[in-house]
C-alpha angles and dihedrals in degrees: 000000000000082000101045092055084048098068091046104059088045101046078048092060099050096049095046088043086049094051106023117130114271118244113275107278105032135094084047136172102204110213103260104250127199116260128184112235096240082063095076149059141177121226138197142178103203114189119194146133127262123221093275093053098251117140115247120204115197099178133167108158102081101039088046088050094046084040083065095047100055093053094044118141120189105336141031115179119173137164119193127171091219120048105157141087088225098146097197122216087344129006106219113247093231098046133107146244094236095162093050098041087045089051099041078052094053097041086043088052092045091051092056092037101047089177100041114115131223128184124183122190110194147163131263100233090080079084100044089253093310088308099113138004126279102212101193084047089044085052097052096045091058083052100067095262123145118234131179129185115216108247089217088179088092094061126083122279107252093179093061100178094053099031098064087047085050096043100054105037111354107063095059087070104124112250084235138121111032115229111138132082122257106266088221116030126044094209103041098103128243127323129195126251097253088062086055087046087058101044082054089064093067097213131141156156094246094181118125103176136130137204122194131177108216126177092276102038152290119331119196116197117192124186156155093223119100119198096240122130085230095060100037094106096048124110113245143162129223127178114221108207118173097200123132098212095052083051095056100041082056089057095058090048092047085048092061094047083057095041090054085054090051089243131118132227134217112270107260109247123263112248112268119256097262094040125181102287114249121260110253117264081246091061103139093223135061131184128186125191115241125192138192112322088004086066090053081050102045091051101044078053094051094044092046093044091064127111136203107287103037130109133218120198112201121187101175128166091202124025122184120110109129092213089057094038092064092032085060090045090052109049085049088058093050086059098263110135109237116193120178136187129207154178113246089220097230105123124056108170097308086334130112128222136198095237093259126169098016109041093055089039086058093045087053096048092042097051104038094049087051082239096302092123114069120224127184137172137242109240107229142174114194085314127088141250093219106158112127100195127143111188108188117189120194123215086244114054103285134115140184122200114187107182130164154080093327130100123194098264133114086247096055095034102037114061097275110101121032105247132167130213144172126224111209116187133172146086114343092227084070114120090231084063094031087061093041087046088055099041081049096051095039088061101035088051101031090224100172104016140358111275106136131057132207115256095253089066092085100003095164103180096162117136096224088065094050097051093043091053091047097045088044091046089051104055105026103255111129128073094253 
């Protein structure tokens, strides 16, 4: 009977912890806002190897980001899920040390600016969930800057069959005696079991965003890039907008990240008094900030909004949601082309992985649409391939560009993880889509270079695959 009672309450607190409310704030559809097109710019960090098989970094996201910094004002608030040089199994010889550049920019800003304020929301698992140090967070720290670490208890329990167990009796395991290896970092030093208990748990603030005030206004940069030395080879997108309302539409989304941690943060500025003029209500482009489960929403009704004759572009580092899945399938069977790139999910900082869950996604796609959707692969070479972007263009003269944190899984759509996204939509002439149509086109056609391979490359149709993604994607036991 004791047992029994046992399971239940168990089984009871899985299932409340999976479905509970989110905190007040998050899971957001920001209202879409006007925005000049000389407001906006699309950024990449591409990563391949020339003929001679030497690795090539075009790269824009962290010098546009340090670019920002320098010329900061009054106020710096960013929140990244990876703040750490941390290289993993090996650290690539031609890497670079992101966390600690980003943090020597933002103490070096702070020391000419005395008054300038900088907030920076973060995971835990920097330190490895309070089980070792972060050294670029301790720096900046020491230097006056503020850090907080998300408190993701308060978020829903993706991993349903561990979290109840580690709910009820596991987390009040004392964080002492290290004895187990840093999950990350071969040579880190020991951490103890409870950090492990918590990594078990697969949950994040998955954010990476950033919001300066500069002398003419408010800049928001989104992207899929972490400063973190182990990712500082991957390719990655980011969007650069310079709008005050979507700023701050970011901040209030940021506030309740911090309020769910039980920390402030600083009051965002009031405009100056010449601020940056509003764009006219006849501006051609809108974009709207999404967050969490609004960004699973926002794409199911982009992809089931599309005609035939319309295309959608997808470059995706992890593909696995079962709503987009059939929302791509569908639109390929209404006559819309549908071309998607992906990562091959084999490398994982020195570590090698089976392909799941994007070789049996794109077997499934591939073979259920008869070929009529287009996979490729991104070519890469310990590196990954980690931008989450989806480009729709309509037959008429209409586009849609969705570009962030978020990749296409239940963790990162459906209320889990914290993610942030933007949701671009106007005419397709517009530069912002221009500059996305020709990155598209550069990688998908390896124009100058070769990034891309056919789907044959790494065509994994096996059944075994295929049942572990789905079970993984079910109950919240994979990484992704």
């Amino acid at each position: 009977m004791t047992l029994l009672l046992l399971l239940v309450i168990l089984v009871a607190f899985a299932w409340w912890h999976a479905i509970k409310p989110l905190p007040r704030g998050l899971s957001v559809q920001g209202s879409p806002h006007p925005i000049e097109p000389g407001r906006i710019l699309f950024l990449s960090d591409l990563t391949s190897l020339d003929s001679s098989g030497q690795r090539v970094c075009r790269h824009q996201i962290f010098s546009t980001l340090f670019e920002l910094i320098d010329n900061a004002q009054r106020y710096i608030l960013l929140d990244v899920f990876l703040f750490n040089d941390q290289p993993g199994k090996k650290q690539p010889a031609d890497g670079r040390p992101l966390a600690g550049e980003l943090a020597a920019r933002l103490i070096a800003r702070k020391q000419q600016c005395p008054d300038l304020r900088i907030d920076i929301i973060t995971d835990p698992i920097n330190r490895a969930y309070d089980g070792a140090p972060a050294p670029p967070l301790d720096e900046l720290k020491e230097a006056g800057i503020y850090i907080i670490t998300t408190e993701t208890d308060a978020l829903r329990d993706s991993n349903p069959l561990y979290s109840g167990l580690w709910r009820l009796l596991l987390r009040w395991i004392p964080a002492a005696g290290k004895i187990c290896p840093h999950p990350f970092a071969r040579d880190a030093g020991k951490i103890s079991p409870n950090g492990w208990l918590r990594l078990l748990n697969f949950k994040a603030n998955h954010r990476k965003v950033a919001l300066v005030d500069q002398a003419d206004g408010f800049s928001v940069l989104v992207t899929s890039a972490n400063p973190h030395g182990g990712s500082s080879l991957h390719s990655n997108a980011a969007l650069l907008i310079r709008d005050d309302k979507l700023a701050r539409d970011l901040y209030s989304s940021e506030l309740a990240v911090a309020r769910l941690s039980q920390r402030p943060l600083s009051p965002l500025p009031q405009p100056e008094q010449s601020p940056r003029p509003a764009p006219s209500a006849a501006a051609p482009l809108t974009v709207r900030l999404i967050t969490e489960g609004g960004i699973g929403v926002s794409v199911c009704a982009a992809l089931n909004g599309t005609a035939r004759g319309d295309r959608i572009c997808l470059a995706m580092f992890y593909l696995a949601d079962r709503k987009v899945i059939r929302g791509l399938l569908a639109a390929a069977a209404r006559g819309v082309t549908v071309e998607i790139i992906l990562d091959p999910n084999r490398d994982a900082f020195g570590y090698r992985k089976n392909g799941v869950p994007n070789q049996p996604v794109a077997a499934e796609l591939v073979a259920a649409s008869a070929g009529v959707i287009t996979v490729r692969w991104y070519l890469t070479h310990g590196e990954q391939f980690h931008t989450k972007l989806l480009f729709i263009e309509s037959r008429g003269d209409r586009a849609d560009l969705v570009l962030g944190s978020a990749n296409l899984t239940r963790r990162n759509l459906r209320d889990y993880n914290l993610e942030t996204d933007l949701h671009v939509s106007g005419p397709r002439t517009a530069p912002v889509f221009s500059e996305v149509r020709g990155y598209w086109r550069k990688i998908w056609q390896n124009a100058d270079a070769r990034y891309t391979a056919p789907y044959a490359d790494y065509a994994d149709p096996g059944r075994f695959k295929k049942w572990q993604y789905q079970l993984q994607e079910r109950f919240g036991l994979g990484t992704f």
